[in-house]
C-alpha positions, 0 to 999 in steps of 0.5 A: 296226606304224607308228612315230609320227613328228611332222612339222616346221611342221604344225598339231597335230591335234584329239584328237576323233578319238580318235587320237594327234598325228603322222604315222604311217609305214609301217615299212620293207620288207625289202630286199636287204641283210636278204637278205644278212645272213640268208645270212651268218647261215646260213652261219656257223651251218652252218660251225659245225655242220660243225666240230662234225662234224669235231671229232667225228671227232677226238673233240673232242682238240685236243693234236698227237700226231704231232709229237714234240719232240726234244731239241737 
């Protein structure tokens, strides 16, 4: 879908041909950047699930057991 984009000093054209003023732009193509942040996003979304794996081991118990505190 192109964006409807009007275009400085340009004469307004006739509405006989049934089509709307301006100059019509191609939307632009995806590009390395986009790349990139869908591997950041697929990343994060697999480091989620491996804590939720890890966590599960745990039994989602995120209280310290192991250390007792001693009173001084």
């Amino acid at each position: 879908m192109s964006r409807l984009r009007s275009a400085r000093g340009a004469k307004a054209p006739s509405r006989a041909g049934g089509g709307r003023p301006g100059v019509f732009v191609q939307t632009p193509q995806s590009d390395i950047y986009v790349v990139m942040l869908g591997i950041a996003l697929g990343a994060i979304i697999l480091a989620c699930l491996m804590l939720v794996l890890i966590m599960n081991r745990y039994g989602f118990s995120t209280k310290v057991t192991s250390l007792q505190h001693r009173p001084t």
